[in-house]
C-alpha positions in Angstrom: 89.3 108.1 81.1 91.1 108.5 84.3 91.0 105.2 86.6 89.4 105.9 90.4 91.8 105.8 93.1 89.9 107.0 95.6 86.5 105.8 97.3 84.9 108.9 98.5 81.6 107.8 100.8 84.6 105.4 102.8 85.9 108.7 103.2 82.7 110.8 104.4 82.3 107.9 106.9 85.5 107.5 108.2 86.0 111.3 108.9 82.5 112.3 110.0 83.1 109.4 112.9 86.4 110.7 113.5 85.0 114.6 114.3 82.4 113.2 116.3 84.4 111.2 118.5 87.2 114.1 118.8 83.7 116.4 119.7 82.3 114.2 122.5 85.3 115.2 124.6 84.3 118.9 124.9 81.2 121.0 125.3 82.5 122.4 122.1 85.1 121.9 119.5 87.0 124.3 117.3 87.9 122.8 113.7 90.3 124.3 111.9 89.7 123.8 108.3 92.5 124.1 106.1 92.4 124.1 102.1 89.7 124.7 100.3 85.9 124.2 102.2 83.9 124.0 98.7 85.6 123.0 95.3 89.1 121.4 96.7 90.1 120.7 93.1 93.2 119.8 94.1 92.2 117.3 96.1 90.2 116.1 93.2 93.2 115.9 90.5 95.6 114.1 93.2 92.8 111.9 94.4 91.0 110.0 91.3 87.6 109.7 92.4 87.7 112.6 95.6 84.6 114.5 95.2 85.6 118.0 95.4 83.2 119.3 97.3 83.5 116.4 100.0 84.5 118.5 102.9 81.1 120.8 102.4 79.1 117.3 102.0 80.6 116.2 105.4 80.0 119.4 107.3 76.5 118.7 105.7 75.9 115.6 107.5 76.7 117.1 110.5 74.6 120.3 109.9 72.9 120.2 112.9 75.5 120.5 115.0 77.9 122.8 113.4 78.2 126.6 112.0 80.9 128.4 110.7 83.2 131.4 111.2 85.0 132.6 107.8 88.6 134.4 108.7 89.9 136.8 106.4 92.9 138.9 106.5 92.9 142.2 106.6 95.9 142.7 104.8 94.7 140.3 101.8 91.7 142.3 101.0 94.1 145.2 101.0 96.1 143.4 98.5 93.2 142.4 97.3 94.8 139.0 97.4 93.4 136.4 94.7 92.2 133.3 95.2 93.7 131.3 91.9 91.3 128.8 91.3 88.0 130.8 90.9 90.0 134.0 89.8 88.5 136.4 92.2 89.7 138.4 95.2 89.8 137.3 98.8 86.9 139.4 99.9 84.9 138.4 97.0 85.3 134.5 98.2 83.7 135.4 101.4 80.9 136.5 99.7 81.1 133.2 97.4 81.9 131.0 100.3 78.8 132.5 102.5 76.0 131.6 99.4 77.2 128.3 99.1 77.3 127.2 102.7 73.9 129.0 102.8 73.2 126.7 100.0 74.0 123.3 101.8 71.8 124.4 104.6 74.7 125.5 107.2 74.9 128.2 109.5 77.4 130.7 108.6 77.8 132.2 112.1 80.2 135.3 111.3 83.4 136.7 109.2 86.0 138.0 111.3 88.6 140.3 110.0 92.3 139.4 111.7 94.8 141.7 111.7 92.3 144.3 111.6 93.9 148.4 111.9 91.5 150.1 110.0 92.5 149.8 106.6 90.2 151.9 104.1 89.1 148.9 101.8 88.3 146.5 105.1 86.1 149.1 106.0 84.6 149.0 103.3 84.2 145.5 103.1 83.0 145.6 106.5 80.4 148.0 105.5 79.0 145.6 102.5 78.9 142.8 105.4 76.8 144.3 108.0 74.5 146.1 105.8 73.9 142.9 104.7 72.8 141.4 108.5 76.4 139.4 108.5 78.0 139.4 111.5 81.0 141.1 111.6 84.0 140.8 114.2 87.5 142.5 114.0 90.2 141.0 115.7 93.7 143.0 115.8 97.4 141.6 116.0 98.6 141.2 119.0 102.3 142.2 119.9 105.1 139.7 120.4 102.8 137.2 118.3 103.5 133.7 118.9 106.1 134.1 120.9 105.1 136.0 124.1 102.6 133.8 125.5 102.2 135.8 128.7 100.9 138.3 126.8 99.1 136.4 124.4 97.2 134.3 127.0 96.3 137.9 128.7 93.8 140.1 128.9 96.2 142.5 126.0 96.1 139.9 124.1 93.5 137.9 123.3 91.6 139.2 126.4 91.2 142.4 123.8 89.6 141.1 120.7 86.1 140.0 120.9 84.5 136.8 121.5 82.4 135.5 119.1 79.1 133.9 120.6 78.2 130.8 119.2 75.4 127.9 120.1 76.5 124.3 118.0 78.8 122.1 119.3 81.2 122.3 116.7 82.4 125.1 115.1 84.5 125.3 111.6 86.7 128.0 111.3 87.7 128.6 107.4 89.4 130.9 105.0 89.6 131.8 101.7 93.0 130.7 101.4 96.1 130.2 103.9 97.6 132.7 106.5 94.0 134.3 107.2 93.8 133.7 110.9 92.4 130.9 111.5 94.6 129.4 113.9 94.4 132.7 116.1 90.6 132.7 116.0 90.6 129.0 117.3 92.6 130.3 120.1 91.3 133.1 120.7 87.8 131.2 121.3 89.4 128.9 123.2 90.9 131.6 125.7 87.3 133.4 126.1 85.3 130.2 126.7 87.7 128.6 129.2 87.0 132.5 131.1 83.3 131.6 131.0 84.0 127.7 132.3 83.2 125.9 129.5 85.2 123.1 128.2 86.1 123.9 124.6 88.7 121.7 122.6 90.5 122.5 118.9 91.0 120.2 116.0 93.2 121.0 112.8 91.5 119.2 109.8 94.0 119.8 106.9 93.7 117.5 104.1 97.4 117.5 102.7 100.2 116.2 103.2 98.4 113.1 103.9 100.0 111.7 107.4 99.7 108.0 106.9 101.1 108.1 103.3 105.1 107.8 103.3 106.9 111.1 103.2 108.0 111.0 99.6 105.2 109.5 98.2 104.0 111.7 94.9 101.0 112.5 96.6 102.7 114.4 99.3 105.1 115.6 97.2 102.3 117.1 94.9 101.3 119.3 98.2 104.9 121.0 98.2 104.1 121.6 94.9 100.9 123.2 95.4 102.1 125.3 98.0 105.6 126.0 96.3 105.2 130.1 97.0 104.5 129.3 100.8 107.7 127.1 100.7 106.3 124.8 102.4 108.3 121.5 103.2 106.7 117.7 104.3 108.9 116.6 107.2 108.5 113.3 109.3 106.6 114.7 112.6 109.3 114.2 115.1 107.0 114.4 117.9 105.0 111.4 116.7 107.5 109.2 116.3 109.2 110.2 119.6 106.0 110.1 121.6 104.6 107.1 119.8 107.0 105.3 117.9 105.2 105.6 114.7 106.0 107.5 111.2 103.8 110.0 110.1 104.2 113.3 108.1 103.3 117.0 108.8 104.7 119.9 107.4 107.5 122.3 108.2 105.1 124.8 109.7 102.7 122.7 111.9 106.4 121.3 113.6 107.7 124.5 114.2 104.3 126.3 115.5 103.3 122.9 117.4 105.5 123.7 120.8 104.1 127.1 120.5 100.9 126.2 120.4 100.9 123.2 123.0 102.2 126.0 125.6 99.0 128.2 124.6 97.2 125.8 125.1 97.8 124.7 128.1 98.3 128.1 129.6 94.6 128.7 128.7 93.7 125.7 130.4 96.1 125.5 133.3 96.4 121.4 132.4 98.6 119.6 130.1 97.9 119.4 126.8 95.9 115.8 125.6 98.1 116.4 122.2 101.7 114.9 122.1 102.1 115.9 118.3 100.9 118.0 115.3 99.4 115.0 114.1 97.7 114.3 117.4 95.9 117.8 116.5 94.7 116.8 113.4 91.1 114.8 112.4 92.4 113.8 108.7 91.1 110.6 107.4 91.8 110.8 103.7 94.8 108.5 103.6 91.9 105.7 104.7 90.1 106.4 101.7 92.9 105.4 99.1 91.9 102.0 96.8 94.4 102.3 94.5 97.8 103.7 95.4 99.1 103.8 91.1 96.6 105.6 90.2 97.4 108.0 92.9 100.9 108.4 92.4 100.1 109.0 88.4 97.5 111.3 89.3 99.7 113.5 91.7 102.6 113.1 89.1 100.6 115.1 86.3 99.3 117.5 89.3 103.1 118.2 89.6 103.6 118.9 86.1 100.6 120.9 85.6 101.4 123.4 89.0 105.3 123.9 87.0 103.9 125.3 83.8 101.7 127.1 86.4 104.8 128.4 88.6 107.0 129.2 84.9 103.5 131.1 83.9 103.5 133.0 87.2 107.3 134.2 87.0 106.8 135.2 83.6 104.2 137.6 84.9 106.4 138.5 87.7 104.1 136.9 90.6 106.7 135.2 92.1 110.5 135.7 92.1 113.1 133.1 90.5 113.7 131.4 93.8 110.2 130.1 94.0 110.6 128.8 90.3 113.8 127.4 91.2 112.2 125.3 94.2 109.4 123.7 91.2 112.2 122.6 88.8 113.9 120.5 92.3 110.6 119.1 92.7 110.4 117.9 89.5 113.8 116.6 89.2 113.0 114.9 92.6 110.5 112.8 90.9 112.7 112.8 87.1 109.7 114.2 86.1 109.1 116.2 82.3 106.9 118.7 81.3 106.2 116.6 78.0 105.0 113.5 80.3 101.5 115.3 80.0 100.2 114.0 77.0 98.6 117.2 75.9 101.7 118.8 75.6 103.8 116.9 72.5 100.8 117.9 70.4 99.9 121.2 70.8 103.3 122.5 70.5 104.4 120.2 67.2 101.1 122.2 65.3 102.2 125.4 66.4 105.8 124.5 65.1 104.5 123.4 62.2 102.1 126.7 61.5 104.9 128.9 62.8 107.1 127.0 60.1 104.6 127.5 57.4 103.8 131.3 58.1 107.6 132.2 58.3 107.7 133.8 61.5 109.1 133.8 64.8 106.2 134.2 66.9 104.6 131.0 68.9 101.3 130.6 67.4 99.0 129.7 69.6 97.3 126.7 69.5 95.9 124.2 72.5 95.1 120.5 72.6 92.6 118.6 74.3 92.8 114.8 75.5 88.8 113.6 75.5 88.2 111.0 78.1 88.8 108.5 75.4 92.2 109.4 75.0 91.6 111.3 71.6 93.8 114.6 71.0 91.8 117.4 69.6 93.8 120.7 68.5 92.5 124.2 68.0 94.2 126.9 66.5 93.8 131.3 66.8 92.5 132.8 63.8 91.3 135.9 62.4 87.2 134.1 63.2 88.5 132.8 67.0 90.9 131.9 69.5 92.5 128.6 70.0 90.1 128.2 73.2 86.8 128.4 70.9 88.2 126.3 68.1 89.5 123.4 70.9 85.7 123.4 71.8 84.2 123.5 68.7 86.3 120.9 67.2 86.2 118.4 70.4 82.3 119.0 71.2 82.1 118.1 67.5 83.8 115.4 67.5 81.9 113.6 70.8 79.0 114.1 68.3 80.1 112.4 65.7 80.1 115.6 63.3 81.9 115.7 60.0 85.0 118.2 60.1 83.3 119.9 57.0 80.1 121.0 58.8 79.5 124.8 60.0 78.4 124.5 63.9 78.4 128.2 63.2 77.2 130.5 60.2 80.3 132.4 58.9 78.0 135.9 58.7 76.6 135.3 62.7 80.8 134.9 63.7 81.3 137.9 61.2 78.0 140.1 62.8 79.8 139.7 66.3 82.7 140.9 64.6 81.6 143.7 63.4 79.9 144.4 66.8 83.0 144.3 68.4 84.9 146.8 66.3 82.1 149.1 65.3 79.9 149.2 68.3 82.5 148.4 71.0 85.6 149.9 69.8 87.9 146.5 70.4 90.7 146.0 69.2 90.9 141.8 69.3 87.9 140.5 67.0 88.4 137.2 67.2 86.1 135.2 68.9 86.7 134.1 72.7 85.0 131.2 74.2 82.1 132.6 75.9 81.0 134.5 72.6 81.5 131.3 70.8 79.1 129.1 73.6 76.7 132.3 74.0 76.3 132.2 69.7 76.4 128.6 69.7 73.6 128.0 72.2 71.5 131.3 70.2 72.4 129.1 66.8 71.1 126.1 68.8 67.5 127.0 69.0 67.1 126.8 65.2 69.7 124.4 64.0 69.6 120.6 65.4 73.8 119.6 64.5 74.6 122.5 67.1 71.8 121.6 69.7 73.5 118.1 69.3 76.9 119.2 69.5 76.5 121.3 72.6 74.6 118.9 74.5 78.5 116.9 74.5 79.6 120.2 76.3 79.0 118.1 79.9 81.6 115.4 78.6 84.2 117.9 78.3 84.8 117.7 82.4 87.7 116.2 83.3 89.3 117.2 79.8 93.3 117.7 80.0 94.5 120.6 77.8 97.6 122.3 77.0 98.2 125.7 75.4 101.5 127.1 73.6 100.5 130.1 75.2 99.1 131.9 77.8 95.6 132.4 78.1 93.8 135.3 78.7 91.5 135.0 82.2 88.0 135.2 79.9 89.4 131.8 78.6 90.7 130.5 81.8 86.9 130.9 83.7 85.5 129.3 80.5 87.8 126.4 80.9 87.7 125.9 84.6 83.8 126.2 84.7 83.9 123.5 81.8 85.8 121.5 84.5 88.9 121.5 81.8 92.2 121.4 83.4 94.6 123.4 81.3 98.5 124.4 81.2 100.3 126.7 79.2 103.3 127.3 78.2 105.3 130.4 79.7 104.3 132.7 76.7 102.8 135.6 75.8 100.3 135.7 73.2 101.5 138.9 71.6 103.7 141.4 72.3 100.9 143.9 72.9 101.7 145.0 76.5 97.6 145.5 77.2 95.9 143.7 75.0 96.9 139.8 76.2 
């Protein structure tokens, strides 16, 4: 079991005091919140002991005197940009993102669409919103964007796109995922609200890279990673250190929008600017909640390693292009970091050497291990009965429960009934068992047979599982994993050579 590195109610505290402070110097503050609102897993992974939903627990705290715009681009739901980590699109997020503030009691004020031109799918998305009594506002790109800041700060520019009415003190602005406008909307508000003489402030809160942790620390360096396809780069904030004399660390596009954004600003309200830095603009107190700084830079090593085989698995797809890929290897070199350093790796890939050996062929079969928080390795391998996925779980869940190897969670004629389903009935041409037909059968199974009613009861100590597959996953498996809080890698290859059916 991973050690905790991290204590997270020192956290809560530290920030939630932090906001309030930066609030009582406006009528009303505009936080921009960068990574992810609800379910930062990242956070999490780099941060033993981070609870990933600490930034929604925060906001919950202050409930009372906060609601919340969502930005998306227009252009992403075009795309119809995913967000990685849930496996669903931008717009879809929103949706998400809207029941589960709901959830936690917050006010979700509106959605605004940025870089709005009337793109068929917005419109549609637009539609789904309002008939649904969600606010909707539609904010267009404004030419010369940011460098012509007389015509930014300017009745054609943000002069043109709405202004959102709001009524709480503080106001979080939030995406589904970077380069959504939330910066723009922040500044926008600013602009209408100094027009109507009110005193109205921003705030960046952006988690990583962590300012008061040294610049090459593994925990910053595991942001780069993270955000290898943005190329983004941690830098020392020069502005700091010139202003104040002391080190801290921003990234490459904070430094290079901060000028920018200073002379905005204080063009919006004609007085200079109360922040000397990027830093000075930000409300992060994460770095304060650190207990353990080993366990965070082994933590944020493995993070590193994990978002490689992710980058290899993304070019092999064609998602990104080689220089991206070529960016993750220096990151990993930086750190003399190897893929086999995570333990789950080693394992899976000696079985499938060892099957591949034995059937005589070329082909990688695929297989995938599990560590259990005990530090056991459990293997599963694809058969004709099930995947790798659904053999992992069987094997581990059954081994958390203390179950002999040679006992049937499963009757051989219920796996061969959903075969026959599948091929008869439903015209597929994979049989095999994937892991939600497997957990679906084994819960049915459950009702009537004790050993697998015991055995899936151990499903809940599968979170925080590390696994590794010698091939990629399809994204039925993925969801199944990532909703069993399993962290999984695989290696950069496909399944089959089926060009559909992977």
């Amino acid at each position: 079991m991973m050690k905790k590195g991290f204590d997270p109610q020192k956290y809560i505290e530290e920030q939630s005091k932090f906001i309030l402070e930066r609030v009582h110097n406006y009528d009303k503050l505009y936080l921009e919140f960068g990574g992810k609102l609800i379910g930062d897993k990242h956070a999490k992974r780099v941060l033993p002991g981070f609870d990933e939903d600490a930034k929604i627990k925060l906001l919950a705290k202050l409930k009372d005197d906060a609601e919340i715009i969502i930005c998306v681009h227009a252009g992403d739901i075009e795309k119809n940009k995913i967000r990685g980590d849930y496996g669903i699109t931008y717009d879809m997020d929103v949706l998400r993102q809207i029941d589960e503030l709901r959830g936690y009691g917050l006010i979700v004020n509106s959605v605004v669409i940025t870089r709005y031109n009337g793109q068929p799918s917005t419109k549609l998305f637009i539609n789904k919103l309002e008939r649904r009594d969600i606010r909707v506002y539609k904010h267009s790109a404004i030419e010369g964007y940011p460098s012509n800041i007389d015509k930014i700060v300017s009745e054609e520019g943000y002069g043109k796109n709405e202004y959102i009415t709001t009524t709480k003190p503080i106001v979080v602005v939030t995406a589904p995922g970077p380069g959504s406008g939330k910066l723009a909307t922040c500044l926008n508000q600013l602009y209408h609200e100094h027009r109507h003489g009110r005193a109205a402030g921003y705030s960046k809160f952006e988690t990583f890279p962590v300012w008061n942790v040294p610049l090459k620390h593994p925990l910053n360096i595991a942001y780069e990673a993270a955000t290898v396809d943005l190329k983004d780069v941690n830098m020392m904030d020069y502005f700091h250190f010139e202003k104040y004399g002391q080190v801290a660390v921003n990234y490459n596009r904070d430094l290079e929008m901060f000028p920018v954004i200073r002379r905005i600003i204080e063009k919006i309200t004609g007085k200079e600017s109360v922040y000397q830095s990027p830093t000075d603009m930000g409300v992060n107190r994460v770095g304060f909640g650190i207990t353990d700084d080993e366990v965070i830079r082994e933590a944020s090593k493995q993070e590193i390693i994990r978002r490689c085989f992710a980058t290899e698995c993304d070019f092999k797809k064609g998602i990104i292009d080689e220089e991206i890929l070529s960016r993750m290897m220096l990151i990993m070199e930086e750190l003399e970091l190897k893929k086999e350093d995570r333990r789950t790796v080693g394992p899976a890939r000696k079985y499938s050497e060892r099957l591949r050996e034995h059937a005589g062929s070329n082909d990688v079969p695929a297989v995938i291990a599990f560590e259990l928080p005990d530090g056991r390795i459990i293997t599963g391998r694809s058969s004709s009965l099930m995947d790798s996925c659904s053999a992992a779980i069987l094997n581990s869940i059954k081994k958390l429960a203390n179950i002999g190897d040679e006992i049937y969670l499963l009757s051989p004629v219920i796996i061969e009934t959903i075969q026959n389903l599948k091929r008869r009935d439903l015209h597929s041409r994979i049989t095999a068992l994937n892991a939600n037909e497997i957990l679906i059968a084994l819960s049915i199974g459950a009702v009537t047979n004790p050993t697998a009613q015991l055995a899936i009861e151990k499903l809940s100590e599968l979170k925080g599982v590390q696994a590794h597959s010698t091939v990629m996953l399809n994204k039925d498996d993925e969801q199944i994993l990532r909703k069993l809080g399993i962290d999984v890698t695989s290696d950069p290859v496909y399944p089959s050579e089926n060009l559909y059916y992977v």
